[in-house]
C-alpha positions as CSV (number, residue, x, y, z in Angstrom):
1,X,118.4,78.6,121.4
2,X,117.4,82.0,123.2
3,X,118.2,85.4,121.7
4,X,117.7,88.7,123.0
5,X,114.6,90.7,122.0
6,X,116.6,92.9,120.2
7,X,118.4,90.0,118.3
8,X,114.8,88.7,117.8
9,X,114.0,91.7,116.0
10,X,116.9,91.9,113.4
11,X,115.9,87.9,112.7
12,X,112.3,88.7,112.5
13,X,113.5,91.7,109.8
14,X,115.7,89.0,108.3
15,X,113.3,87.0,107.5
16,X,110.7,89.2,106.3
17,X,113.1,90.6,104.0
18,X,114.1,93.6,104.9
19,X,117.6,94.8,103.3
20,X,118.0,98.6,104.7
21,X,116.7,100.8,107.4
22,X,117.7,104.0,108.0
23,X,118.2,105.8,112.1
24,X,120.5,107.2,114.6
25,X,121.7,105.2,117.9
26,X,120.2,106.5,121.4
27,X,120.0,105.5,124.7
28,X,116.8,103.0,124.5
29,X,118.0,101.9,121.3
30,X,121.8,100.6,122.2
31,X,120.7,97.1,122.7
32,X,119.2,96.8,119.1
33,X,121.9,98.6,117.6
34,X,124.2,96.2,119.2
35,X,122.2,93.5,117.5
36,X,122.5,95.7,114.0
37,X,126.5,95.1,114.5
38,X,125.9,91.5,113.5
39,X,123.3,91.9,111.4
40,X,123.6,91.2,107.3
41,X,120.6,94.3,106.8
42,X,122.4,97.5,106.0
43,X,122.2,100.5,108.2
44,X,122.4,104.1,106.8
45,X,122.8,106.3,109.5
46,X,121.5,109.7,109.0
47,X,122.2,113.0,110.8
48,X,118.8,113.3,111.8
49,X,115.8,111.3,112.6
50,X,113.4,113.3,110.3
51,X,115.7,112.2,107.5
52,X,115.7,108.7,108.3
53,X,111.8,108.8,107.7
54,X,112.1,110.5,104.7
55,X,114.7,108.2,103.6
56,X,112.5,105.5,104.2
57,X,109.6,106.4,102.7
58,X,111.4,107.4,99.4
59,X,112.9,103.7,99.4
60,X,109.5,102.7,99.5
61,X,108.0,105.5,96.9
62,X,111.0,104.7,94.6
63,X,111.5,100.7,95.2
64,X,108.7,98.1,95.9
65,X,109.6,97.3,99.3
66,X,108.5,99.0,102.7
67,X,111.2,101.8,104.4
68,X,111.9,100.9,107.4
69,X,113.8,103.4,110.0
70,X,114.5,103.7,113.5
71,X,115.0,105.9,116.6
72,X,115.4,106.1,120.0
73,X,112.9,106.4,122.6
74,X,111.5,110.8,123.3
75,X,113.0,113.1,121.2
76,X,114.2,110.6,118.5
77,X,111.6,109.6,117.8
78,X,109.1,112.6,117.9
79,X,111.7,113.3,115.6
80,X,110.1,110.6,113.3
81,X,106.8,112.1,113.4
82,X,107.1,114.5,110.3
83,X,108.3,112.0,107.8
84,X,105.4,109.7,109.3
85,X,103.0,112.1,108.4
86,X,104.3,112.9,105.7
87,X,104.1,109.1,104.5
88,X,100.5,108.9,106.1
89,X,99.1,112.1,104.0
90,X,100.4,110.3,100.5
91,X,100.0,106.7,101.2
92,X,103.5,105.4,101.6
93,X,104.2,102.2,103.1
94,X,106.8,102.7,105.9
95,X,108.0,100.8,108.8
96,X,109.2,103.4,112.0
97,X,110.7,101.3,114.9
98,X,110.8,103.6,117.9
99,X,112.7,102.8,121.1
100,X,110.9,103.0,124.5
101,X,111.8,103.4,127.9
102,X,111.8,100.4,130.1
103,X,107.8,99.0,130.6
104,X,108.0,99.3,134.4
105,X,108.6,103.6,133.8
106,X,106.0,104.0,131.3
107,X,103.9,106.7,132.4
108,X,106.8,108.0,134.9
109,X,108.3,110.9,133.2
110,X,111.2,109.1,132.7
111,X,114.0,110.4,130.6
112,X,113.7,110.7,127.6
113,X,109.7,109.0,127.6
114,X,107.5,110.0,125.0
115,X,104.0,108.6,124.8
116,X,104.7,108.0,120.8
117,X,102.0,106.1,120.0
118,X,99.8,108.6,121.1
119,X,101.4,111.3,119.5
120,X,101.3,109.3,116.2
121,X,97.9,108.0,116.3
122,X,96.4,110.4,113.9
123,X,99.1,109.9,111.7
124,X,99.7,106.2,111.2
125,X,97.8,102.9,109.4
126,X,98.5,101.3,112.9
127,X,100.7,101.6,116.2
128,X,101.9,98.6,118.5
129,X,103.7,98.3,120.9
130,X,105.9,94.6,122.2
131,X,105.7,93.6,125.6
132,X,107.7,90.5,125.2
133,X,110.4,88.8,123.3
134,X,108.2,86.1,122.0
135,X,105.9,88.5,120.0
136,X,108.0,90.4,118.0
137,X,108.2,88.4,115.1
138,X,104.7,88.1,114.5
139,X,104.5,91.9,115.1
140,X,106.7,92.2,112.4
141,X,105.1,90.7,110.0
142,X,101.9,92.4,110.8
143,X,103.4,95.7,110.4
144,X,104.6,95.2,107.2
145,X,102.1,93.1,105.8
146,X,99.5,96.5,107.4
147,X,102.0,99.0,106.0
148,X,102.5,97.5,102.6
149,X,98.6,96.3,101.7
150,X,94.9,98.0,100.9
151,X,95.6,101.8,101.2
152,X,99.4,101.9,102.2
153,X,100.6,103.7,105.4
154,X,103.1,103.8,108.1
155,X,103.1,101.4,111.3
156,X,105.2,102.6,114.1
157,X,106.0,99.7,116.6
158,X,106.8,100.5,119.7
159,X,110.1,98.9,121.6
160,X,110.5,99.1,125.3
161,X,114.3,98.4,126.0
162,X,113.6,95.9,128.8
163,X,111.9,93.7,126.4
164,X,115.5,94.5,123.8
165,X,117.1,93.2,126.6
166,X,114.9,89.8,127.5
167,X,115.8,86.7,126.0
168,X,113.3,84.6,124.1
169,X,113.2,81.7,122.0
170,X,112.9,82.8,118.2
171,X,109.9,81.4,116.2
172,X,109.3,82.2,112.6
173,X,105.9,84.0,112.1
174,X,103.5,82.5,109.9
175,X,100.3,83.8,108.6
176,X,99.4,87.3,109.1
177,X,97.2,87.4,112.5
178,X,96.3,90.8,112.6
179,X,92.6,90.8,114.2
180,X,90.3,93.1,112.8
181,X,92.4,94.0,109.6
182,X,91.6,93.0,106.1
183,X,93.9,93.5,103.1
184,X,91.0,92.5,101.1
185,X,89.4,95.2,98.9
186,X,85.8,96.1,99.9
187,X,85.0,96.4,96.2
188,X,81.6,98.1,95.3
189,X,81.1,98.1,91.4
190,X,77.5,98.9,91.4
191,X,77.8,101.9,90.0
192,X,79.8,100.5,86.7
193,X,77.1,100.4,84.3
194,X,76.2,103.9,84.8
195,X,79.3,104.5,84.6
196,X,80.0,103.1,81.1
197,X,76.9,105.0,79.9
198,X,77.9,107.9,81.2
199,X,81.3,107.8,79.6
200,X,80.4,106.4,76.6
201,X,77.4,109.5,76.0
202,X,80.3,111.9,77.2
203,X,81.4,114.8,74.8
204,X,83.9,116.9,77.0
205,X,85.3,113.8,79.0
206,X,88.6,114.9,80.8
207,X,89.9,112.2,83.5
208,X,92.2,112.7,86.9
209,X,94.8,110.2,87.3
210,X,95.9,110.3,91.3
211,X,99.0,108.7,93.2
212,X,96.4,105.4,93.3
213,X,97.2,104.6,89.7
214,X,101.1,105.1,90.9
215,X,100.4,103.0,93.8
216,X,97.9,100.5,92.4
217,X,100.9,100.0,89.4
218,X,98.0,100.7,86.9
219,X,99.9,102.4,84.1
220,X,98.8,100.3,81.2
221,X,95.3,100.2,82.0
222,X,95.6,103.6,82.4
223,X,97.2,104.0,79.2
224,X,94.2,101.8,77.5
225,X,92.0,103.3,79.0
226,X,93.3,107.1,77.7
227,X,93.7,105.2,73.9
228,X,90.6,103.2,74.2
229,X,88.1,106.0,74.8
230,X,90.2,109.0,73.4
231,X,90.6,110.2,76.9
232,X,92.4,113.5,77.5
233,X,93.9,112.9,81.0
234,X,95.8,115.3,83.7
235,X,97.4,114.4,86.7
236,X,97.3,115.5,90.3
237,X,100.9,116.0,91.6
238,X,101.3,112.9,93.0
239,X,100.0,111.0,89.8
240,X,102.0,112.7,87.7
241,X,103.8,110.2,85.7
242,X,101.0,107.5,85.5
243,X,100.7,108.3,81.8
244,X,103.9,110.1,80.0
245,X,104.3,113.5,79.9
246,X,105.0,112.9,76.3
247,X,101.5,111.5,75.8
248,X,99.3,112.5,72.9
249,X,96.5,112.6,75.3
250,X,98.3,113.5,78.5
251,X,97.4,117.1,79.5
252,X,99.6,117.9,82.5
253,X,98.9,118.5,85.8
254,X,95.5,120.3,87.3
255,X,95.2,122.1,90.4
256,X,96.4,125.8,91.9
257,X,99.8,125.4,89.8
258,X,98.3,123.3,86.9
259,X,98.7,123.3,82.6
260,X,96.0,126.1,82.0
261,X,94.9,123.5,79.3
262,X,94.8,121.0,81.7
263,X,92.1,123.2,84.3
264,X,90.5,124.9,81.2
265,X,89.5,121.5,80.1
266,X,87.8,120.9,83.7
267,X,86.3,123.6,83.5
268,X,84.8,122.7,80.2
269,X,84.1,119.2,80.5
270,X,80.9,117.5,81.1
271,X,82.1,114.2,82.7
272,X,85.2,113.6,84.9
273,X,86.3,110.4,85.7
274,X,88.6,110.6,89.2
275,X,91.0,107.7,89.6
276,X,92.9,107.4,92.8
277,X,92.7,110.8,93.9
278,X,91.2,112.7,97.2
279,X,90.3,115.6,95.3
280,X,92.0,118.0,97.7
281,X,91.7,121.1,97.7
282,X,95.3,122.1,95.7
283,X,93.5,120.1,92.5
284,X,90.3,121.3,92.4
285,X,90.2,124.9,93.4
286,X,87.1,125.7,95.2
287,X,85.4,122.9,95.8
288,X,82.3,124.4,95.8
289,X,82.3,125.7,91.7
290,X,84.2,122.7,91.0
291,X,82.7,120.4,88.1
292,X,79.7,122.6,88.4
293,X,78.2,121.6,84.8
294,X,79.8,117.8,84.9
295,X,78.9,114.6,86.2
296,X,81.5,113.3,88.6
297,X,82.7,109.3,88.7
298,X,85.3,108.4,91.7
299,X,87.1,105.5,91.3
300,X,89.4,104.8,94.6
301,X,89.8,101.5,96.7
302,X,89.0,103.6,100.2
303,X,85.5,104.4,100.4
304,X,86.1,107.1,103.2
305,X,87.6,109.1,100.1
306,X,84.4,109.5,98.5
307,X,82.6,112.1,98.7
308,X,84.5,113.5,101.6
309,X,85.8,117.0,99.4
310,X,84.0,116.4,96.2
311,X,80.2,114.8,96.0
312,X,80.6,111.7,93.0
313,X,77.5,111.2,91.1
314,X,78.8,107.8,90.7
315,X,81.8,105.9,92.2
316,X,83.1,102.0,92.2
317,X,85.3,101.4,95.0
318,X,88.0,99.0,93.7
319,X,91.8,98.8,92.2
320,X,92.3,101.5,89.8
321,X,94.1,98.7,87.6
322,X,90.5,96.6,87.6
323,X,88.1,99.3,87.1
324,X,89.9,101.1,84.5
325,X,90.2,97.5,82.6
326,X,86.3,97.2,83.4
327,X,85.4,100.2,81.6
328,X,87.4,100.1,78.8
329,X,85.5,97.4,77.8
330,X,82.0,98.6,79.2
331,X,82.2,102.3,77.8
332,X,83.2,101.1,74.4
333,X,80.9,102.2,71.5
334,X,81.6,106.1,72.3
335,X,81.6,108.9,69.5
336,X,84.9,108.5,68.1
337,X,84.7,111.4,65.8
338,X,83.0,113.7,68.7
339,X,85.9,112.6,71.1
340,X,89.0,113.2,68.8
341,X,87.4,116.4,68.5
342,X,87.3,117.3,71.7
343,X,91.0,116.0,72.2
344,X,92.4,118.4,69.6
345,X,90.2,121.5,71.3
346,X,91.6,120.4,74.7
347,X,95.3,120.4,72.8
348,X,94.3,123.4,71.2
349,X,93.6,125.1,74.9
350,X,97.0,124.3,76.1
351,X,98.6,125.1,73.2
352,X,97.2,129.0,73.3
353,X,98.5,129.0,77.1
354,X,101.9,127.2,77.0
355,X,103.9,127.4,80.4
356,X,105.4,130.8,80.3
357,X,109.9,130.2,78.9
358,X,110.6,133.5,79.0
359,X,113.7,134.9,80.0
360,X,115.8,137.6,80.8
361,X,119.4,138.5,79.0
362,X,121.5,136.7,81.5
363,X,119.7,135.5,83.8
364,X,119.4,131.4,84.3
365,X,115.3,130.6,85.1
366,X,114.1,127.1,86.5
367,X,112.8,125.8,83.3
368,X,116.3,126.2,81.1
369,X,117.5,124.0,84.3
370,X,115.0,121.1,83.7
371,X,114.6,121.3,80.1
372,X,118.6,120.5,80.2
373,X,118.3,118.0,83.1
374,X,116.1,116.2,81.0
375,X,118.0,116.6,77.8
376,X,121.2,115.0,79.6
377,X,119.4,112.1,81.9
378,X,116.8,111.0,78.5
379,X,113.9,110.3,80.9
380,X,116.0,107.8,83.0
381,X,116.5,109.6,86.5
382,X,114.5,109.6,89.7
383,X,113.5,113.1,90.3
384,X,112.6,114.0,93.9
385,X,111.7,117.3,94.7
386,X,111.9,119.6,98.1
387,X,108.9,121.8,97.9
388,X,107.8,125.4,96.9
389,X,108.7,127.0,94.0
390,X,111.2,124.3,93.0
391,X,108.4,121.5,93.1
392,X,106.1,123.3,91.3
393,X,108.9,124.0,88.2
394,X,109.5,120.4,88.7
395,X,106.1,119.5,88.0
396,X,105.2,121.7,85.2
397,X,108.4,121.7,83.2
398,X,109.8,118.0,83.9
399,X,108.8,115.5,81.3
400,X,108.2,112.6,83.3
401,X,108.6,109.7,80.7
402,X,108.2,106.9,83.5
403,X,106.2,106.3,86.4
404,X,107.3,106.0,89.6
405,X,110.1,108.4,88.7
406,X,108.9,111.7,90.0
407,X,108.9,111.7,94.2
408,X,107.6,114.8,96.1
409,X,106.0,115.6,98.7
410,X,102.2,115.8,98.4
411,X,99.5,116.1,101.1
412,X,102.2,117.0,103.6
413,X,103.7,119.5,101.6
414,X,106.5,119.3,104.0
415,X,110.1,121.3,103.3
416,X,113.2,118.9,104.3
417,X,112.0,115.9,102.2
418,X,113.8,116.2,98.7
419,X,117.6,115.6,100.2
420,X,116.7,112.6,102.5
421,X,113.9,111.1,100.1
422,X,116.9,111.0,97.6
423,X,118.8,108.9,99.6
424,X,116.3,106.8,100.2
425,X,116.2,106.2,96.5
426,X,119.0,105.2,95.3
427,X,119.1,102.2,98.1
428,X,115.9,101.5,96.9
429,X,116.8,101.3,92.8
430,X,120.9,101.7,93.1
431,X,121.1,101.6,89.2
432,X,119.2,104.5,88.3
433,X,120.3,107.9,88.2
434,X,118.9,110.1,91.2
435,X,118.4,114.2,90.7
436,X,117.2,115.8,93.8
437,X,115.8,119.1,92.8
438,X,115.7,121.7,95.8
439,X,115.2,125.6,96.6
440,X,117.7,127.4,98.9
441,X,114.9,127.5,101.5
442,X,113.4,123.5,101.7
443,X,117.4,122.2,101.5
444,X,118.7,124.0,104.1
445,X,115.9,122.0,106.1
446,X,117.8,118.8,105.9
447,X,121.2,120.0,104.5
448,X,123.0,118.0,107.2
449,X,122.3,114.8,105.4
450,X,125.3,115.8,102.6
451,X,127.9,114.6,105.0
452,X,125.3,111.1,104.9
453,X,125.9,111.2,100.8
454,X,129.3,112.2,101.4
455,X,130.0,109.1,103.7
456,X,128.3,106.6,101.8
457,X,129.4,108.0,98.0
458,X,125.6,108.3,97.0
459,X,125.8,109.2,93.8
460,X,122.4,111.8,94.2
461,X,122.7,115.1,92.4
462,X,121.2,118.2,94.1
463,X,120.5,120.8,92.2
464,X,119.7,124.2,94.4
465,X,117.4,126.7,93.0
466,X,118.9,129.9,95.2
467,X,116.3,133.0,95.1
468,X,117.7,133.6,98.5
469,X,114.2,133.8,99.9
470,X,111.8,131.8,101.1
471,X,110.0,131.9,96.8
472,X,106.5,130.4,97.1
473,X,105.5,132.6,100.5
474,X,107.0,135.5,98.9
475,X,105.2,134.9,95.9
476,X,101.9,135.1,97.7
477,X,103.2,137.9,99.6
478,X,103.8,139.8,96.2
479,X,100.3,138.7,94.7
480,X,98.0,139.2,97.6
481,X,99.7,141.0,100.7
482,X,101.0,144.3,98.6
483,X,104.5,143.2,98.4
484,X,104.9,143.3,102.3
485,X,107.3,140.8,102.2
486,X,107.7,139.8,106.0
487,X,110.4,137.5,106.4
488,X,110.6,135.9,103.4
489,X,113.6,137.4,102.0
490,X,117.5,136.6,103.6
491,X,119.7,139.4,104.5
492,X,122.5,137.2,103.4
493,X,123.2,134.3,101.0
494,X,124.8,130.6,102.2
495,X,127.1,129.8,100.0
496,X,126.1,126.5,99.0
497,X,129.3,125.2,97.2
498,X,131.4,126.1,100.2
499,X,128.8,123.8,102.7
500,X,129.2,120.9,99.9
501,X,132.5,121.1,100.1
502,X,132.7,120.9,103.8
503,X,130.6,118.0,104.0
504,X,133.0,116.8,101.5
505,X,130.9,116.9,98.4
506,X,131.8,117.9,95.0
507,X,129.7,121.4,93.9
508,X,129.9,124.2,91.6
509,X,127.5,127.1,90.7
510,X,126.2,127.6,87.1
511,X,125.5,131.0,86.6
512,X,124.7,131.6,82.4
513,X,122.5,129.0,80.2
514,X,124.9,128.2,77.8
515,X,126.8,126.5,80.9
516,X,123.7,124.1,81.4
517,X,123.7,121.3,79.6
518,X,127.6,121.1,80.4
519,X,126.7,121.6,84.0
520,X,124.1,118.7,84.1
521,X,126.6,116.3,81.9
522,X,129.4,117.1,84.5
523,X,126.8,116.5,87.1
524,X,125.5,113.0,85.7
525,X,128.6,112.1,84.8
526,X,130.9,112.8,88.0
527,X,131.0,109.8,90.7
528,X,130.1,110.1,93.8
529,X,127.6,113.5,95.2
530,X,127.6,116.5,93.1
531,X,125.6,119.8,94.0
532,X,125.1,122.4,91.6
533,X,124.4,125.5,92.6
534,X,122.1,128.0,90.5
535,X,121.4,131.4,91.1
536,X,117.8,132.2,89.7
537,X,116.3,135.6,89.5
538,X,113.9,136.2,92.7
539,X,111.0,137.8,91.1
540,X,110.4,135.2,89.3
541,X,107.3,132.9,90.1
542,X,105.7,129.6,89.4
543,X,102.6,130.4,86.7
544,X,100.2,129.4,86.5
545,X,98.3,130.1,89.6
546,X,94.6,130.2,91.0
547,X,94.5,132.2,94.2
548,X,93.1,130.3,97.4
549,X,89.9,129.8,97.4
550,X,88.9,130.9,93.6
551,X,87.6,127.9,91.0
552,X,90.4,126.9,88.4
553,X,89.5,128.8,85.6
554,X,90.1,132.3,87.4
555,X,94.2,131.8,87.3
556,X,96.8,134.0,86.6
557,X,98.7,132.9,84.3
């Protein structure tokens, strides 16, 4: 029996078990859509198409499938592009179907024609596009079987609306036939025994846990690893989570915005062990007086990550899970005594620096907000954050008591990702409890997508962080441009309950801390979208901070 191309492609997505995607109908899109109608996948359709990617890729951050979405051809999906970088810069598996105009005008200037897999190319794990009914299934599969294995990424595949239109038979793809790509780990354990020697000699060991621990599922080898050595570990942003915040040995995050115990402990230690992370340039200060006195050991499963911001004196290229297993055993035999020791001065560090809770005679501050979110949701929610301010709060003051529960935006760094990401979410794990926690600045980049929670009764909380300014630029404006605050700070306030309502969501404002924990509980406990609205003192900033540019232990704290 012949189908349609675009018929073709809702079977091949069928198959391959895709259960949501996330876009907006347009004109090179009309024939798939029309297949959608008949379709059993659901479709969430967004307001805009940057939302559908970062809907998408927080299904996939939150759930273990890939995120699919989809535009139309031009401006839909240049709209994409964001989210798919966004996905590209932290290794999220994503799917983005972009329509295309008619093969026979490609290259024409027709309307609405955008050369997209051009403009993605630097963004993406891999680009294709179909030229016939016949091959879409197996391009399917290869796209998510790219997207999803090795180093996760986004795949945009390209479809030209003739070929939505053509008829083909429909053959099941089997195998994966993707010339020139291997899933298969190019593991390089050379370096293990001098590794194990130099961890088990180590007396000021401090280890990194990166997104690859989150993304490799490595949390109990992690967690043996930490036990089995007496490892003190922190966390980059993204890997925050890998061991619990509660942890006797977890020292919080490192970086520009990191636990002062966490970067003082760097600073002192004499051997780090990286694990899944690039080492950027937001976790290790500058680079160049970073681990000056300690011998560095990178763990990640893509060589082109070592020694590309940080040289490694050693490094095994592998899963986190394996390696981590691999040394546990092979660095056994350390100083026991000499290592709790050093644990309780690293404790002892953070515990002369604690994250700054004070607060002002009626004011409500960021912390008093997530110390009650937590109280009220006991560890259970998915917290995604917008970024700035908000996302730094986020990560120093939220206990993260699972992993895979904390979603922000990371390499990117991209405002407009909290509110759609949530979305994405709760498709992805429906039973859980999702908290989206924003600034007034990052959610008015994608507020549109309320009337989408509104529509579909997603029951995402948002709570707004409103400085009425724009509070991590102003920040730096304040610290290092003598308070010239140019165009940071709004001449006006939205009012953010009257836009929820609009869109037909349920909001209120909180504006004391004894209402907080009775705010979060009505919040949790109301069906449906809620936004709470919380007016937060404007001079107030995220500490601790290392200027740009300065090593970690010159922060303000």
């Amino acid at each position: 029996m012949e189908l349609t191309g675009a018929q073709i492609m809702m079977k091949s997505l069928e198959d391959e078990r895709v259960e949501t995607i996330f876009g907006i109908p347009g004109g090179t899109v009309i024939p798939l859509y029309d297949a959608i109608y008949d379709s059993p996948i659901k479709h969430v359709l967004v307001r805009h198409e940057q939302a559908a990617a970062h809907a998408a890729d927080g299904y996939s951050r939150a759930g273990d499938k890939v995120g699919v979405c989809v535009a139309t051809s031009g401006p839909g999906a240049t709209n994409l592009v964001t989210g798919i970088a966004t996905a590209h810069m932290d290794s999220s598996p994503m799917l983005a179907i972009t329509g295309q105009v008619a093969t026979g005008s490609i290259g024409t200037d027709a309307f609405q024609e955008a050369h997209i897999l051009g403009i993605t190319l630097p963004v993406v794990k891999h680009s294709m596009q179909v030229r016939s009914a016949e091959e879409i299934p197996q391009t399917i599969r290869d796209a998510l079987y790219i997207a999803s294995t090795g180093r996760p990424g986004p795949v945009v595949v390209d479809f030209p609306v003739d070929v939505q239109k053509a008829s083909g038979v429909y053959t099941r793809a089997e195998g994966n036939g993707c010339r020139g790509y291997s899933a298969e780990i190019p593991e390089d354990l050379s370096g293990m025994e001098r590794a194990a020697r130099l961890i088990r000699g180590s007396k000021r060991p401090v280890v990194i846990a990166g997104n690859g621990v989150n993304i490799s599922r490595a949390f109990e080898q992690l967690k043996n690893f930490s036990e089995g050595l007496d490892l003190p570990v922190a966390t980059s942003l993204l890997g925050k989570g890998s061991l619990p915040s509660g942890h006797e040995n977890c020292i919080g995050l490192v970086g520009m915005h990191g636990n002062a115990g966490a970067n003082r402990a760097l600073d002192k230690a004499d051997v780090i062990v990286v694990i899944g992370s690039r080492l950027s340039d937001r976790s290790t200060g500058k680079q160049a007086a970073f681990a000056s006195d300690a011998a560095v050991i990178h763990v990640d499963l893509d060589v082109a990550e070592i020694n590309k911001n940080i040289d490694a004196d050693v490094w095994l290229i592998g899963d986190a899970g394996k390696v981590m297993s691999l040394l546990t055993d092979e660095a056994a035999g350390h100083d026991s005594a000499a290592r709790r020791a050093w644990l309780g001065a690293v404790r002892d560090m953070a515990s002369s620096e604690p994250l700054r809770r004070e607060a002002e005679s009626g004011g409500v501050y960021p912390w008093q907000v997530i110390d009650a979110l937590d109280t009220v949701t006991r560890g259970e929610a998915i917290v995604v954050t917008e970024v700035g301010q908000n996302q730094m709060w986020a990560a120093l003051y939220h206990d993260a008591k699972q992993p895979r529960r904390f979603l922000t935006s990371g390499g990117l760094g991209t405002m407009g990702f909290g509110i759609p990401a949530s979305m994405g979410a709760h498709f992805a794990k429906p039973d859980l409890p999702i908290v989206c926690l924003a600034g007034d600045g990052s959610a008015m980049m994608n507020i549109q997508e309320l009337d989408t929670y509104a529509r579909y009764d997603l029951p995402v909380k948002v709570i707004v962080f409103d400085n009425n300014c724009l509070g991590m630029v102003r920040q730096w404006q304040q610290l290092f441009y003598d308070e010239r605050f140019s165009n940071t700070i709004y001449s006006r306030r939205p009012d953010f309950v009257k836009i929820a309502h609009g869109m037909g969501i349920e909001a209120f404002s909180v504006e004391a801390p004894a209402m907080l924990r009775g705010a979060m509980e009505r919040a949790i406990d109301t069906p449906g979208p809620v936004l709470v609205h919380v007016p937060i003192p404007q001079r107030h900033n995220v500490f601790p901070m290392v200027p740009a540019g300065a090593p970690l232990k010159e922060m303000i704290i």
